[in-house]
C-alpha positions as CSV (number, residue, x, y, z in Angstrom):
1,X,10.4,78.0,76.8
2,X,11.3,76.8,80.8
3,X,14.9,76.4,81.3
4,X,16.1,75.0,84.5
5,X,19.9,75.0,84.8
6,X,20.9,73.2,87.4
7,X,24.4,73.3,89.4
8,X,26.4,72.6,92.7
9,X,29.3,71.1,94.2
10,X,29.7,67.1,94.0
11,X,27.8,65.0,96.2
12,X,25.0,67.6,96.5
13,X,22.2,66.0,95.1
14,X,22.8,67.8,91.6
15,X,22.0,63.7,89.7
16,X,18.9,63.8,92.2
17,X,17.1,66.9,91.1
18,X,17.9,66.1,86.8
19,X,16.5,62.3,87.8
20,X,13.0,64.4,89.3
21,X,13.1,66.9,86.8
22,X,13.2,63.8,84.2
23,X,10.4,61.9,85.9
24,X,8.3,65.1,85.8
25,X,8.9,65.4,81.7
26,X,11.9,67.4,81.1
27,X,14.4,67.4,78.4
28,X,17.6,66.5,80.4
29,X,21.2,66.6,79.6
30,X,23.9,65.9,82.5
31,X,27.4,67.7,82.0
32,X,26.8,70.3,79.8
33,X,29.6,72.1,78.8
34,X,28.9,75.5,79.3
35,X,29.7,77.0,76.2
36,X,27.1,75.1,74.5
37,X,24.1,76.1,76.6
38,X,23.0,79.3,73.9
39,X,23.1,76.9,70.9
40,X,21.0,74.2,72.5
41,X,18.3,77.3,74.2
42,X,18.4,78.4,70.6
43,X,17.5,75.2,69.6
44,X,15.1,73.9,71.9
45,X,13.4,77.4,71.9
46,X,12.9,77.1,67.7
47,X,12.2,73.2,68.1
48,X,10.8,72.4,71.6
49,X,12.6,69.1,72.7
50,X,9.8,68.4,75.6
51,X,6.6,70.4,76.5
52,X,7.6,70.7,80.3
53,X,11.1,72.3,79.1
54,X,14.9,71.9,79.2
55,X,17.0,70.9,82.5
56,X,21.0,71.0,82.0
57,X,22.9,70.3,84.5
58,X,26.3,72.7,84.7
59,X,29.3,72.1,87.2
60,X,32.5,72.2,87.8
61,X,33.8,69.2,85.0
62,X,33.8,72.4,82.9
63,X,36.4,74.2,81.9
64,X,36.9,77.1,84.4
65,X,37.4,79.6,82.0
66,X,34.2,78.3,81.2
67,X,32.4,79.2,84.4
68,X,34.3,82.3,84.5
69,X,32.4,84.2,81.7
70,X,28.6,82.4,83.0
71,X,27.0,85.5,83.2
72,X,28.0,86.5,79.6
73,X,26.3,82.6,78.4
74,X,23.6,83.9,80.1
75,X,23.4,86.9,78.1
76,X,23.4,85.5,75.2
77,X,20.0,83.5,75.7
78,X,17.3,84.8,74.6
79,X,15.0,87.2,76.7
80,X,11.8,85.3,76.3
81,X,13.4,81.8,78.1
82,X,11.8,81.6,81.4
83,X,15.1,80.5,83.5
84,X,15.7,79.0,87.0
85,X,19.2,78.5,88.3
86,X,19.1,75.5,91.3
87,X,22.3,75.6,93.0
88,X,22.3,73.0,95.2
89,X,24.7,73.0,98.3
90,X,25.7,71.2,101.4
91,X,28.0,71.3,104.6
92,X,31.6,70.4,103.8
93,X,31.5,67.6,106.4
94,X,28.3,66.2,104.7
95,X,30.4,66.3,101.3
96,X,33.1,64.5,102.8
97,X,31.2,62.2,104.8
98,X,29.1,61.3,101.6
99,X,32.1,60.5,99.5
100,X,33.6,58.6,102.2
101,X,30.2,56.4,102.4
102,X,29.9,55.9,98.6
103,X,34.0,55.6,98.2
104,X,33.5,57.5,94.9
105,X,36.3,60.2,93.7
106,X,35.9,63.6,94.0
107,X,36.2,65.0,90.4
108,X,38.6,67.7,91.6
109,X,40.4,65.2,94.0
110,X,44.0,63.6,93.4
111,X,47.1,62.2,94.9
112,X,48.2,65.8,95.6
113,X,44.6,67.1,96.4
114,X,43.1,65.8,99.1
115,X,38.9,65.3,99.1
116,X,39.0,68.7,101.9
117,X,41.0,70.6,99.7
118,X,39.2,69.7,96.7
119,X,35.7,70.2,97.7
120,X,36.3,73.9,98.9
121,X,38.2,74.3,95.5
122,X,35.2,73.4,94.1
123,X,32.7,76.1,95.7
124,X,35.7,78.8,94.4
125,X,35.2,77.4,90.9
126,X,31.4,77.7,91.0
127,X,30.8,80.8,92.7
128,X,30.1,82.7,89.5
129,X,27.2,80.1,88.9
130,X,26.2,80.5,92.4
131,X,26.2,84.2,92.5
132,X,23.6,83.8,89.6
133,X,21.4,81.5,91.2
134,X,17.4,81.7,91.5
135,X,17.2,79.0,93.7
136,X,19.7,78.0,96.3
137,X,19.2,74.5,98.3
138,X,21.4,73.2,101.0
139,X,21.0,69.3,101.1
140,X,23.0,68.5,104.1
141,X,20.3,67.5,106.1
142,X,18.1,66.2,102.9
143,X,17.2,62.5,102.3
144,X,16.8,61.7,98.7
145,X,13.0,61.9,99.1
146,X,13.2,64.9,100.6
147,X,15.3,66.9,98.2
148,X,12.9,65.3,95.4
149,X,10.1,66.3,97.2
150,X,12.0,70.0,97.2
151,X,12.2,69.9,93.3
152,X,8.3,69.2,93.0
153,X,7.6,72.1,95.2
154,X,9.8,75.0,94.0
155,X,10.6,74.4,90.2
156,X,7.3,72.0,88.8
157,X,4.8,73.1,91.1
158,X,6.0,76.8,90.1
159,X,4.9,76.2,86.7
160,X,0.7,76.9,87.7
161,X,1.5,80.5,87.9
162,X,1.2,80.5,91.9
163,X,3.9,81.4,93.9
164,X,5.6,78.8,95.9
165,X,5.6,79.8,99.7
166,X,7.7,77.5,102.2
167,X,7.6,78.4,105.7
168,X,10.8,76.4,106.9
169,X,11.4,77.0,110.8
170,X,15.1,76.2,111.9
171,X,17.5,76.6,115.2
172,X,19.9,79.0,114.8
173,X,22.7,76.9,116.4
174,X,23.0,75.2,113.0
175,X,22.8,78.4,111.1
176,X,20.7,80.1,108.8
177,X,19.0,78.3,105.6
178,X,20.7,79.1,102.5
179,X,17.5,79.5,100.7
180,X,15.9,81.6,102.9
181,X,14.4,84.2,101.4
182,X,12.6,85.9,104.8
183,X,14.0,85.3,107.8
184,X,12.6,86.3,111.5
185,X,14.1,85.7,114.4
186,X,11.7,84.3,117.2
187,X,14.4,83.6,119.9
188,X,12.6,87.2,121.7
189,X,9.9,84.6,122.4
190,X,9.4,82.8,126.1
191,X,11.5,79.2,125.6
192,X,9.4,76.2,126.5
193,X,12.5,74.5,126.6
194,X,13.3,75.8,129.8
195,X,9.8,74.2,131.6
196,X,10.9,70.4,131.9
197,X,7.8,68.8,131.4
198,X,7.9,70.7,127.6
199,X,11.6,70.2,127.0
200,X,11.5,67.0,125.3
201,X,8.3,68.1,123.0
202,X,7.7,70.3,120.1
203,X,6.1,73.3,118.9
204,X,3.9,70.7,117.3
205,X,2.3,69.4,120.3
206,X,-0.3,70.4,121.8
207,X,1.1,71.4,125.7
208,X,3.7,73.7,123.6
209,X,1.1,75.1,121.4
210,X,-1.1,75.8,124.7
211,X,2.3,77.0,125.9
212,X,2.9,80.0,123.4
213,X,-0.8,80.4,123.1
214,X,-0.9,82.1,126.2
215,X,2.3,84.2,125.9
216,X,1.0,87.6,124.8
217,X,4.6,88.0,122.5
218,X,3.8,84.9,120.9
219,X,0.8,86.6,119.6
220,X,1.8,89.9,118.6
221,X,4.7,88.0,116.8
222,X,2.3,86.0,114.8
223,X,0.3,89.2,114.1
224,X,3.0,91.5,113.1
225,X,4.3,88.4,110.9
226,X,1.1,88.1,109.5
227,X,0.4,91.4,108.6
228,X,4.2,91.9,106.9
229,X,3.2,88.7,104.8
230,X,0.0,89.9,103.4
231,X,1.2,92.9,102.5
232,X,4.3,91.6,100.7
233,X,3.5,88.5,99.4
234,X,0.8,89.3,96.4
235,X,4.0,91.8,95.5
236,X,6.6,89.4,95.1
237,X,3.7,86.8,93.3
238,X,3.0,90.1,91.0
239,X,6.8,90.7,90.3
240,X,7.0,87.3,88.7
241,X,8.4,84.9,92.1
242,X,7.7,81.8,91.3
243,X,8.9,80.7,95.0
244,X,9.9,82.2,98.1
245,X,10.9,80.8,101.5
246,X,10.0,82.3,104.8
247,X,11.9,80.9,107.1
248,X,11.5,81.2,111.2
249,X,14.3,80.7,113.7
250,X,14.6,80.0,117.2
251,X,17.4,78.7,119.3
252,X,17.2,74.9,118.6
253,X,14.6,74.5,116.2
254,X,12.2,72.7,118.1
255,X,9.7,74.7,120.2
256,X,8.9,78.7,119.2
257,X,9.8,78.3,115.1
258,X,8.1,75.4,114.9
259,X,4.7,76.7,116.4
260,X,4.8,79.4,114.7
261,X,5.5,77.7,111.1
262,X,2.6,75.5,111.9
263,X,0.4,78.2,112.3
264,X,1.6,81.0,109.4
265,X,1.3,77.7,107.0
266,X,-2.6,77.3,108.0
267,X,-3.4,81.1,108.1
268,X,-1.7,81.3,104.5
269,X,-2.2,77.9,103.0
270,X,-6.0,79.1,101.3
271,X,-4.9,81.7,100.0
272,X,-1.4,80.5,98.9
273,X,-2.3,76.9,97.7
274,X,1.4,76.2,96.4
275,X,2.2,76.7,100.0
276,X,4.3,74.1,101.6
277,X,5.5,73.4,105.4
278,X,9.1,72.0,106.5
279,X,10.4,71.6,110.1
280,X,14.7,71.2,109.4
281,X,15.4,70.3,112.9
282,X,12.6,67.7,113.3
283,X,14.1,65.5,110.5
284,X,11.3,65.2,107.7
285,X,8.9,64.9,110.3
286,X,6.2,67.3,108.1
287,X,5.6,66.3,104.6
288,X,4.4,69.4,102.4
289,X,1.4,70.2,101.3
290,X,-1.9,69.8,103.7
291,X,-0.3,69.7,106.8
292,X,-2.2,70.8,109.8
């Protein structure tokens, strides 16, 4: 039986992923209350309530004494239920900014709680849900299609039995992704940013490319890279991963990360066909799959 529990503070995207995880044939039930999650396992893993499997979705409406005692829940389940915990995430002043935008109420919010105050109440109250999490997915800088997009990648597409590979590059200034899994730090690399007629391009064009290409650390980085993934990759496919994000920084997120994404994703993509490409820093400018 697949279970997919899904959780996160308000305004995350949690409605987004159940709505995807519908469309894609899932059994889904909004606002579970926690204690009930072993009965309806037990249930839907005597009487299967959809072929794809079960997607609850488990936050903070719950009674924290509740969430308090979610690892013991999950104890409880039985040890044949192939389980993946989503917690999705997002900067507090992309919560806030979000509410503010849809005027809806913060579930946590009041006259003597203000919307601040309540969303960081609200990561305290989930941690022991987040501590437990498989998957882990900031949404700050996610459109709708884009976190949607996410859910097909990691949690469907993980059903084939391949493991999911994202190589996500990223700038450093804004911090490190919350779902890396791998993360290398290419800022040792010679900056195109600092030639002006590269500064306003990317490590997707072709005078960048050229750029690196030509930098002997470029290409021992890519090698050593390389080589660590091929060795360690069939060994987290073999110890049951069903995803795993490799994620490459540089200072900005433009130039060095975003080469080297580009070309990690085509030396791995045949062999790894689950294998997916984002760019954070370019805004949704790469799609997925088949990217080149």
């Amino acid at each position: 039986m697949r279970l997919v529990i899904i959780s996160g503070r308000s305004g995350s995207g949690k409605s987004t992923a159940l709505h995807q995880l519908e469309d894609q044939g899932f059994y889904c039930i909004d606002n579970l209350p926690a204690t009930l999650l072993p009965a309806l396992v037990e249930r839907g893993h005597s009487q299967p309530l959809s072929p794809a499997g079960l997607a609850v979705c488990i936050d903070a409406r719950n009674a924290h004494v509740d969430l308090t005692h979610f690892s013991n829940l999950l104890a409880e389940l039985p040890g044949d239920v192939n389980m993946d915990i989503l917690f999705l995430d997002a900067e507090d002043d992309s919560l806030i900014k979000r509410f503010s935008e849809t005027r809806r109420r913060h579930p946590l919010s009041s006259d003597d709680t203000p919307l601040a105050d309540a969303i960081a109440r609200e990561r305290e109250i989930l941690e022991p849900i987040a501590s437990a999490a498989s998957l882990v997915i900031d949404t700050s800088q996610m459109t709708i299609y884009e976190l949607r997009s996410a859910i097909r990648e990691r949690l469907v597409g993980s059903q084939s039995g391949e493991i999911s590979v994202l190589f996500q590059s990223f700038g450093f200034k804004r911090g490190v992704p919350a779902d890396a899994d791998l993360v290398f730090d290419v800022r040792i690399l010679p900056n195109p940013h600092w030639e002006k007629t590269l500064r306003l391009k990317t490590g997707r064009d072709a005078e960048v490319v050229e750029f690196l290409e030509q930098q002997p650390l470029a290409r021992d980085m890519f090698e050593e890279i390389s080589g660590f993934l091929e060795n360690w990759l069939p060994r987290y496919r073999d110890s049951n991963r069903s995803y795993i994000t490799v994620a490459l920084g540089c200072t900005g997120g433009q130039h060095r990360s975003v080469y080297l994404a580009e070309k990690l994703y085509r030396r791995f993509r045949q062999d790894y066909p689950e294998a997916n490409l984002r760019h954070r820093e370019l805004q949704g400018q790469a799609d997925g799959h088949n990217q080149g």
